[in-house]
Structure formats: C-alpha cells, structure tokens
C-alpha positions as CSV (number, residue, x, y, z in Angstrom):
1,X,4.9,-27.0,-8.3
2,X,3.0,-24.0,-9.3
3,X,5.3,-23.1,-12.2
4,X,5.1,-26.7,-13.5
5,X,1.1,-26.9,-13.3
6,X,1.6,-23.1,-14.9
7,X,4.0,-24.6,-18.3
8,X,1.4,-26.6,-20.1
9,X,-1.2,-24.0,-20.2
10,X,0.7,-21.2,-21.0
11,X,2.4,-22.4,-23.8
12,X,1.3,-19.7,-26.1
13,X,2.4,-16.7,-24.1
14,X,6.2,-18.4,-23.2
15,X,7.3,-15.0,-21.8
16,X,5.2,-15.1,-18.8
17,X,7.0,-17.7,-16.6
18,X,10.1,-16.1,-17.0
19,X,8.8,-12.7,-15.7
20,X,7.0,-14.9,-12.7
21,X,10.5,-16.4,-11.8
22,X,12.4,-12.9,-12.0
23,X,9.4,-11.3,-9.6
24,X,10.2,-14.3,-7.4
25,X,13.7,-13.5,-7.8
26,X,13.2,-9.6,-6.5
27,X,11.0,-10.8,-3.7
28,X,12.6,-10.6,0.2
29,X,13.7,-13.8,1.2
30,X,12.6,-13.8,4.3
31,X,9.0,-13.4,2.7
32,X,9.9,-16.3,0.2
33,X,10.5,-18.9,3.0
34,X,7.7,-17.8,5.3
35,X,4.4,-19.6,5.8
36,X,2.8,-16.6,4.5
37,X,3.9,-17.2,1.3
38,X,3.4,-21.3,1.3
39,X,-0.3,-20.3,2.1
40,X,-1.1,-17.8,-0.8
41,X,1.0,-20.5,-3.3
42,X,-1.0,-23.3,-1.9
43,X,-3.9,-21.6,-2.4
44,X,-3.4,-20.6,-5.9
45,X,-2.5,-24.1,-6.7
46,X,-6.3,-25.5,-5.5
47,X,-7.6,-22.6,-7.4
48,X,-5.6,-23.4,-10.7
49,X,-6.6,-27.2,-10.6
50,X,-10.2,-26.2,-9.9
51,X,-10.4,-23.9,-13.0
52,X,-7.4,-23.9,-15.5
53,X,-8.9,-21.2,-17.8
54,X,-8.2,-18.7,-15.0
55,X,-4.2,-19.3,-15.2
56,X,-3.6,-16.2,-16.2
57,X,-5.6,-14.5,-13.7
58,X,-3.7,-16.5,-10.6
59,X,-0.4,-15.5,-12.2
60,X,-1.0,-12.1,-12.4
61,X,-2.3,-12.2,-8.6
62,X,1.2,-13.9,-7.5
63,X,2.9,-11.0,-9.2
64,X,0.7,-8.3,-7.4
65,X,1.4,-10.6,-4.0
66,X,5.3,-10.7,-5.0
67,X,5.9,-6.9,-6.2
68,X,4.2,-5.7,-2.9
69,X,7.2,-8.0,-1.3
70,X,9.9,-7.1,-3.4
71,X,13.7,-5.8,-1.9
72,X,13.0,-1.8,-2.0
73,X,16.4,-0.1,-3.7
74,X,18.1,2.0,-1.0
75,X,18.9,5.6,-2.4
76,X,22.4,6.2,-2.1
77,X,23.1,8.8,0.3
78,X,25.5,11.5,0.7
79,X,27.6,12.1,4.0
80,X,25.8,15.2,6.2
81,X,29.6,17.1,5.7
82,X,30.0,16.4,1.8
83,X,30.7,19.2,-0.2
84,X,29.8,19.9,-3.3
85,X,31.6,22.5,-4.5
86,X,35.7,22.2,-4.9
87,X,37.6,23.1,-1.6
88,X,39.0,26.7,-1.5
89,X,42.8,27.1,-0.4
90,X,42.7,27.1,3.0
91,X,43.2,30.9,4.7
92,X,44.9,29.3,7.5
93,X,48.2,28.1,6.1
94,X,49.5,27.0,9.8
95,X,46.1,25.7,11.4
96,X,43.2,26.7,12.1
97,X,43.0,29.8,14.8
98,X,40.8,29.9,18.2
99,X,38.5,31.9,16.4
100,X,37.1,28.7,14.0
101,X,37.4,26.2,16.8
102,X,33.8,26.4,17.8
103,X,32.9,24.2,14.4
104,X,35.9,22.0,14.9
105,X,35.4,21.0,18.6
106,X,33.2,18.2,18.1
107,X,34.3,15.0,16.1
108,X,31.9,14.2,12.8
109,X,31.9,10.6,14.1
110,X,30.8,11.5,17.2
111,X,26.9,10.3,17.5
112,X,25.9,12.0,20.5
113,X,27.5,15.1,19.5
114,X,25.2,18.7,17.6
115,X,25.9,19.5,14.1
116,X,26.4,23.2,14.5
117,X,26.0,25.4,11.6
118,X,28.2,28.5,10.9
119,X,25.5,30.5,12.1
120,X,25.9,29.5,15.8
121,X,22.8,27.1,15.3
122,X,22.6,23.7,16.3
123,X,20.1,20.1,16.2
124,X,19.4,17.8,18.0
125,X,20.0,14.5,16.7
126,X,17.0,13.0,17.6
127,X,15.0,16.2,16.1
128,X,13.0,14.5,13.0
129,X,13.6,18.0,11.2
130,X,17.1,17.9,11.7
131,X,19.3,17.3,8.3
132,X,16.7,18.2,6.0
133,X,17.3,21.9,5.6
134,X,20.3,20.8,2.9
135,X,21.5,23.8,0.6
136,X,21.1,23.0,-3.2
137,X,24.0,25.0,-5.3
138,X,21.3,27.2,-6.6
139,X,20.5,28.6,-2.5
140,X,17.1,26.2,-2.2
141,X,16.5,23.9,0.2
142,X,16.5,20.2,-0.5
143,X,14.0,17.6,1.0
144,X,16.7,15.1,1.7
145,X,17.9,14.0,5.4
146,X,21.1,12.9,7.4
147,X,22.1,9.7,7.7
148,X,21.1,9.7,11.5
149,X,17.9,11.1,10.8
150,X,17.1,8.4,9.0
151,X,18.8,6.1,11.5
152,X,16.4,7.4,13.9
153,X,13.7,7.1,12.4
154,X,14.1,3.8,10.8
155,X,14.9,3.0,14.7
156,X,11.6,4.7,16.0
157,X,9.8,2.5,13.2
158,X,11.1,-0.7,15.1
159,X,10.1,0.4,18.5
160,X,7.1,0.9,17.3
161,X,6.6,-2.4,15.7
162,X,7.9,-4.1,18.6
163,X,5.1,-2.4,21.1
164,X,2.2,-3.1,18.6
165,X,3.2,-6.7,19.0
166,X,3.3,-6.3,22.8
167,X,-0.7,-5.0,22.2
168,X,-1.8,-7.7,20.2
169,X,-0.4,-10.3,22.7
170,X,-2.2,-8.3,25.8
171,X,-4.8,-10.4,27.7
172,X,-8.2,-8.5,27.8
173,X,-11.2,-8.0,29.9
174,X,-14.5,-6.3,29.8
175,X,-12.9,-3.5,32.0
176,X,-10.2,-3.1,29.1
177,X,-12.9,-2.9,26.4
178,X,-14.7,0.0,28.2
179,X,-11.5,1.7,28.9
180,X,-10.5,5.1,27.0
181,X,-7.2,3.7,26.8
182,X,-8.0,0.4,26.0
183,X,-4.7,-1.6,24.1
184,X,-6.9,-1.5,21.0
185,X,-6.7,2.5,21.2
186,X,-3.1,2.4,21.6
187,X,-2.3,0.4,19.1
188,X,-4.3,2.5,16.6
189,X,-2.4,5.5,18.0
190,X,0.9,3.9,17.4
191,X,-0.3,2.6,14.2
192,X,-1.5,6.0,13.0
193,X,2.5,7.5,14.1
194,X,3.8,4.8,12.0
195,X,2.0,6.1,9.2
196,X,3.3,9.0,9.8
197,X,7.3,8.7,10.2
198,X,6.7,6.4,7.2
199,X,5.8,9.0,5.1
200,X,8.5,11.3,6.6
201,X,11.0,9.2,6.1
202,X,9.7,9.0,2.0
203,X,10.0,12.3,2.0
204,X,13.8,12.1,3.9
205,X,14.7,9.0,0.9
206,X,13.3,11.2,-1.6
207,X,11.3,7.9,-2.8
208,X,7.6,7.1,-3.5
209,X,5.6,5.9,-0.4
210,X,3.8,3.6,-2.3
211,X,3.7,0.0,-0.9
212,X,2.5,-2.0,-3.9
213,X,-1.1,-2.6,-2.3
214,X,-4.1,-3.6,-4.6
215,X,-5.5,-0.9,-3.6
216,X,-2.9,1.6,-4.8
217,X,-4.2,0.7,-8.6
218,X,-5.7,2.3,-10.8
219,X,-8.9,0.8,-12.0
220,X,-9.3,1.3,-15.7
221,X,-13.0,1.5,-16.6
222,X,-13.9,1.0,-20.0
223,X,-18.1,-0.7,-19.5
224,X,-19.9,1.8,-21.9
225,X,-19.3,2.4,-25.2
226,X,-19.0,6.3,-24.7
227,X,-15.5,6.9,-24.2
228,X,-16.5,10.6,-22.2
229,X,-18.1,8.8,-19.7
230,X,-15.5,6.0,-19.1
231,X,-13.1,9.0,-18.6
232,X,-15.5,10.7,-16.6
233,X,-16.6,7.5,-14.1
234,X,-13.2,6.3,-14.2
235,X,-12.0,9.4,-12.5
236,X,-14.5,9.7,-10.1
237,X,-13.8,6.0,-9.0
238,X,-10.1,6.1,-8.8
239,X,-10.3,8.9,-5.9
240,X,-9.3,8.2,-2.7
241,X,-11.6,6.8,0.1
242,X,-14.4,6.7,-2.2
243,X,-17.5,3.9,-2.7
244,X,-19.9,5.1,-4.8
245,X,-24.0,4.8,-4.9
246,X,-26.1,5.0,-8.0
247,X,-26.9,8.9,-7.7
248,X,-23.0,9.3,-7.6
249,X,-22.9,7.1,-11.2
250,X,-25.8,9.0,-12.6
251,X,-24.8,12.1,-11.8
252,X,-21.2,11.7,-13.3
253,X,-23.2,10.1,-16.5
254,X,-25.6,13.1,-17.0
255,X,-22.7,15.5,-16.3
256,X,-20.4,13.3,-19.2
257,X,-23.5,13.8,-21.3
258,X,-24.4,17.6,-20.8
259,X,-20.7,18.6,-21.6
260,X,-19.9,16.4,-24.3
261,X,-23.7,17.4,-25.9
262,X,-23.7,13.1,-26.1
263,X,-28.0,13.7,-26.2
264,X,-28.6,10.9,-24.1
265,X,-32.1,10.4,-23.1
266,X,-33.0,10.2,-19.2
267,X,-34.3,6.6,-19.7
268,X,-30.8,5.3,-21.4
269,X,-28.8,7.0,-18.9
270,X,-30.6,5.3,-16.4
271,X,-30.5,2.0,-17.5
272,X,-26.4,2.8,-18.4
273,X,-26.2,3.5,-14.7
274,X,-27.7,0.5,-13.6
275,X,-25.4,-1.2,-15.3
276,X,-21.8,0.7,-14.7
277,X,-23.0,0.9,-10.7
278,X,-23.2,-3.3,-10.6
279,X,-20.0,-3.1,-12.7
280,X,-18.0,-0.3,-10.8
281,X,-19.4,-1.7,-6.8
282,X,-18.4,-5.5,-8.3
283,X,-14.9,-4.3,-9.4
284,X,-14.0,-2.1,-6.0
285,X,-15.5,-4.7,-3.8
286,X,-12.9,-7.2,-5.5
287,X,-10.4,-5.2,-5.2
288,X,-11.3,-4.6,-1.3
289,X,-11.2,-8.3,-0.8
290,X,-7.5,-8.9,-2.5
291,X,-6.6,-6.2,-0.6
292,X,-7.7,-7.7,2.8
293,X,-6.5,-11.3,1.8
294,X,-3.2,-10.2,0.8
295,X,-2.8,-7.6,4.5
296,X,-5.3,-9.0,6.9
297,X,-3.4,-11.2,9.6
298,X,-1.2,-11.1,12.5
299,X,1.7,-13.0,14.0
300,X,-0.8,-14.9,16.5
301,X,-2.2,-16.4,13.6
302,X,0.3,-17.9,11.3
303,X,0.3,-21.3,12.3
304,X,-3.4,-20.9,10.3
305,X,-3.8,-23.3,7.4
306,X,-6.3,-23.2,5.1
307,X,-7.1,-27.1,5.0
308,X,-8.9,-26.4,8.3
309,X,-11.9,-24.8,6.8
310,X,-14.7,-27.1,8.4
311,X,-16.9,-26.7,5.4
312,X,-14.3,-28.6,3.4
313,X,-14.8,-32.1,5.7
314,X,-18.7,-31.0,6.3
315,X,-21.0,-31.1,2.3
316,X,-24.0,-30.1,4.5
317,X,-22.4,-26.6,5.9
318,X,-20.7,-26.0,2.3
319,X,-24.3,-26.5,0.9
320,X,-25.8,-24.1,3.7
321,X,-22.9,-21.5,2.8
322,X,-23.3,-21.7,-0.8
323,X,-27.4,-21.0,-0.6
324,X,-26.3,-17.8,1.7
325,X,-24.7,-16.7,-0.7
326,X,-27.3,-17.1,-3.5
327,X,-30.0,-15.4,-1.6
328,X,-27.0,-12.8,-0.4
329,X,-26.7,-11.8,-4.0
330,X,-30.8,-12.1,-4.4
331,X,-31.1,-9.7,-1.2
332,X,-28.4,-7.5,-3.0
333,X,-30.1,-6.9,-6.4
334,X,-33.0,-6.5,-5.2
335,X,-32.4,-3.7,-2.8
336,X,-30.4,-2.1,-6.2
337,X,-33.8,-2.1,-7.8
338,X,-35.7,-0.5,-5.3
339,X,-33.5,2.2,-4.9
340,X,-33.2,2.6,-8.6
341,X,-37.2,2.6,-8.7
342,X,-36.9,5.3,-6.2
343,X,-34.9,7.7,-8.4
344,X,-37.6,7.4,-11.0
C-alpha cells in the first residue's frame, strides 16, 4: 500500500522503488512481519497522504528504518586448529610417541575440554580472551576469536537479554525506587555489559560495530556560504556526545575566520552564528527525535497503536497542543536572543 501511494509521485526518479523493495528484501523477516514495522509503515502512510511533496523524505526514512534492520553477513570463520601453512612429513612414521601425547589427549570436538598450546599453556573456554591470541604467518597476532568464543559470547548476549526482560516486567514500590539496587540500576548494569561484549565480539568478527542508528550519521553542514567554516562547524558537530551553544558556534566561526584570514567583521560573524546555531540545534534535535522514534519502546508496549492518540478523537486538546507548541517555539527564540544580547 505504501509502494503503490509511492508510484505516482515518483515517476520521475523510477529507480527509487526498486532500491525501496531490495532494502525490504535485505531486512530480517522477523522484523518485516512484526507490529513494529506495521506501525512505522502505517505511520508513513498518514504522513504521505497529509503532505505528498515530502515523498521523498518518508522514503528515505523507511530506508534508514530498514538498513538499521537488515540480515548482518556472518564472517566466515576458520576452525581454532586450521593450519595455514602445508603439513610437514610427519617425524613419527609409526605413531606418535608418549612424549607428544600431552597435545593429543584431548579430542578437538570435545567442548568442555582446554586448548593447550605447545607451550604447556592452556584456556578456559569460557575465558573471553581465549582464541584471540591467533599467529599471523608474519609472527603478529590477529584480533580474530574461536568459534566457542564467539559461541560464548553470543550466548552471554542472550542471557543477558533474557534478564533485562525479567527487569522490565518486575513489579515496583517506593521501597524499590529508593533502593541502591533498585531493578532500574540493574538493568543499566546489564545494559552497560551488553555494550560491552558487543563491542568485543566486533572486535572477535573482525566487523564494524556500527548498528545503522540515525545517530551514527554524519551530518553534512553546508548553511554559510564560506566553505572554511562549513568544514570547520561541521566537524565540531559531528563529534561524539556533543550539543552545542552559541559561544561553541562563534568560537568555531571566529577560529574559521582568523586562520583562513576570511576578515569577517565581529558584527557579521555574529549574526552568521545566530543563524548556523538555529540551523545546527534544529538539525541535531531532529535527528535526536528519529533516533528515539525509531529505538524508544519495549516489549510491554507493542500492543501500542498509534490511532489511540486522544487528541485525534478530541479538536479542543489538538488545538490546546498545537498553541503549546507555538508559544514553546516563542519561549525558545526568545531565550536565543537574550543570550545572544548577552554576548554583546
């Protein structure tokens, strides 16, 4: 249904619903049939008949929704005992003596069992270091793991998931809110070791840990016509955990302008920073609030449908929310222009 309300206006550019259908196409099926999913599409859709000239802009969120979604290629993995140079003839024509049994006393399919090195040295296999000590050809070490290292981990991951969901379904008092170890706590911990063994086991796949989230792009700022300073603001925006005020922007503008020798006057850079602060805070909060539309949720809330907004059945309470809004934004400027009267 979206695709067909999609054909008509996007006539001119006939390469873009194919590219939609193969993003569907690479997407997890269980994420295709969930009600996730039917949400997000049924809210593009009311968006799309509500303003048509946007079509573009609702297709290229469905792609950002999908690609975060999409199946993740497994790396092909070599077995722990693999060898990668040719075998020697073996010195022991009739069988191996007593004195090589110690490496051969354990079976390789044995699960439970130590890999033991020809040093005498041994893992655990539960040890998240073990298996990724590997010997390149050239005598450095590689950053890949074992197959059971990554089995365990992978594993830990799921235990993990399965006692954050125990959390979230915990009944709670006022005693549990006051607690130190309150189930919110805990499930921050656990959330915060997740995090962790995820980017271990990157590191173990030799892969990206990147997830595809809005807020893993890059925001290309191009608002002034001063290509130093687009360069300059667009790198100070694009780093990590970072929200900046209007001394940030006007400091990265005078420094553009001092190095460059742009001879900008103080007044002009003022007003340019007026204007690339709205721009810049309008652009990361939007990108903020796709982020949280597209993660915020749990499992206790799926059965949540959109249709039950009550200022969709009440005019009077969408007219309330909409005049919030305006004198929000009102609020907003206005405390932009006091500070900027400040700096003066």
């Amino acid at each position: 249904q979206f695709l067909s309300e999609c054909a008509p206006l996007t006539r001119e550019h006939p390469e873009v619903l194919p590219f939609l259908r193969a993003r569907h196409g690479r997407a997890r099926p269980d994420f295709r049939g969930s009600a996730e999913f039917r949400n997000i599409l049924s809210r593009l859709l009311r968006r799309l008949r509500g303003h048509r000239a946007k079509v573009y802009v609702y297709i290229n969120e469905l792609c950002t929704v999908l690609k975060a979604r999409q199946l993740r290629r497994r790396v092909p993995l070599r077995a722990p005992g693999a060898s990668r140079e040719p075998a020697e003839p073996s010195q022991y024509p009739h069988g191996p003596s007593h004195g090589s049994s110690q490496y051969l006393s354990t079976s390789p399919n044995d699960p439970d069992a130590p890999s033991r090195c020809p040093n005498g040295s041994s893992r655990h296999p539960h040890d998240p270091n073990a298996g990724s000590s590997r010997d390149a050809p050239d005598g450095r070490s590689r950053p890949g793991g074992s197959r059971r290292q990554i089995r365990y981990l992978e594993n830990l991951l799921r235990v993990y998931a399965g006692e954050i969901r125990r959390l979230q379904e915990r009944e709670l008092d006022f005693q549990d809110l006051d607690s130190a170890d309150s189930p919110y706590l805990q499930e921050n911990r656990l959330k915060r070791r997740m995090m962790r063994i995820f980017r271990r086991l990157c590191q173990l796949k030799e892969c990206s840990s990147l997830t595809g989230r809005v807020l893993e792009q890059r925001i290309r700022f191009r608002g002034t016509r001063y290509p130093e300073v687009n360069r300059r603001v667009e790198r100070f925006i694009n780093r990590p955990d970072v929200f900046p005020d209007y001394s940030d922007i006007l400091r990265e503008i005078r420094a553009a302008s001092a190095r460059h020798g742009l001879g900008l006057a103080r007044r002009h850079m003022e007003n340019m920073a007026q204007e690339v602060f709205r721009e810049v805070g309008n652009r990361l909060q939007e990108r903020r609030h796709l982020d949280l539309v597209y993660n915020f949720g749990s499992h206790l809330t799926d059965q949540y449908r959109p249709g039950s907004d009550p200022a969709l059945a009440d005019p009077v309470l969408a007219q309330r929310l909409r005049r919030n809004r305006r004198v929000a934004l009102a609020r907003l400027d206005g405390v932009i222009q006091h500070f900027c009267r400040r700096q003066e």
